[in-house]
C-alpha positions, 0 to 999 in steps of 0.5 A: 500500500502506498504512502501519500501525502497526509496519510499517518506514517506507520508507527514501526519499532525501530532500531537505530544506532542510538539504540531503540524507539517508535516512529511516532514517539521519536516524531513526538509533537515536532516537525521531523525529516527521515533522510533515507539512503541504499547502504553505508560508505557510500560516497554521495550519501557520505556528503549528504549526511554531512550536510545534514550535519552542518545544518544542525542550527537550521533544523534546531531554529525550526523545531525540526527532528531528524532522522536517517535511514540505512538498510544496514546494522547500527554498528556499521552506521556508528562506523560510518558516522566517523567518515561522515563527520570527516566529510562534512566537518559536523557530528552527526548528532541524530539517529540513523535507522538500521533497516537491515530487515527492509520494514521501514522501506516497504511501509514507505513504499521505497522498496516492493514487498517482496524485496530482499537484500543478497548476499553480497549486495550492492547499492542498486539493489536498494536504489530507491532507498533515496528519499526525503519525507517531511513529517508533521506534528500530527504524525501525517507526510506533508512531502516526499522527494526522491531522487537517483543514485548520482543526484546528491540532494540540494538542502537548501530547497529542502529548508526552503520546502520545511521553512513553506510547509511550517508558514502554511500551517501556522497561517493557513495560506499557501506558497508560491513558486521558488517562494522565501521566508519573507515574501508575499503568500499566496491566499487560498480561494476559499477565503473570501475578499472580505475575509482575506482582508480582515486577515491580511489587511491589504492585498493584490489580486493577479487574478480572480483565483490568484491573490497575493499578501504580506503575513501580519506581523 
């Protein structure tokens, strides 16, 4: 069955490198993103991680937990970990999912039921293990991204994307293309002129089905 936007993530007992939880206690009440990945050492997944790592005052500003995923043992992952802070120059301080038995990539639909890994595997073998999830407070997907093998992910659009997504539920609106913190939002259709104006106070209409404001401050 696939996951899909606004569907609740399914409440797995994980193992991690920094021992065991729930998905749904270790999400709690906050914002969380679950970074998957096909296997250890390897190398455009090493630098990923080690952004990740940089961008640990970013995802503190935003309240936002994170949490990685690898289909191998925790003991490579806390091996692991000490290339990728050689990498990236920042410890890796969250938790890594050990999804050597592949449940958390088939509750997530990155991987097909009858998937297995071989002796002897490597990377493709788990090649869609390459996604982002962002994961809301009430435990429901707001976004997916995935991506290729040879495609490392820009991170400053997966901020931009969280910094949207935290903008839209707090004040009910919606975003723009290439929208930033800061910028003009975009009102949804079902509130009326005069709604929208109690609310934002003025605003410009580009079209009958486009409106765009400023948030109150």
């Amino acid at each position: 069955m696939s996951l899909r936007i606004n569907d609740t993530i399914p409440n797995l007992d994980v193992e991690t490198d920094e021992g065991k939880t729930s998905l749904h206690d270790f999400v709690g009440e906050s914002w969380t993103i679950l970074f998957s990945h096909p296997k250890d050492f390897t190398p455009v997944c090493t630098t990923e991680f080690g952004a990740v790592a940089q961008l640990k005052s970013e995802w503190d500003k935003r309240s936002t937990k994170v949490i990685g995923i690898s289909v191998d043992s925790a003991e490579d992952h806390r091996n692991w970990k000490k290339d990728i802070e050689k990498v990236g120059g920042a410890k890796p301080e969250f938790p890594i999912i050990a999804d050597d038995n592949l449940a958390v990539s088939k509750a997530f639909d990155m991987l097909p039921a009858e998937a297995y890994l071989p002796d002897g595997r490597t990377p493709a073998h788990s090649a869609t293990v390459r996604s982002v999830f962002i994961i809301g407070p009430d435990k429901q997907l707001k976004l997916t991204m995935t991506y290729p093998m040879t495609v490392g992910r820009n991170f400053a659009e997966v901020l931009r994307a969280l910094d949207a997504l935290q903008t839209s539920a707090a004040h009910g609106v919606a975003t723009p293309a290439n929208w930033q913190v800061g910028e003009d939002v975009v009102i949804p259709a079902a509130v009326s002129d005069e709604d929208a104006k109690a609310k934002f106070g003025s605003f410009e209409t580009l079209t009958p089905y486009l409106r765009k404001a400023k948030l109150p401050n």
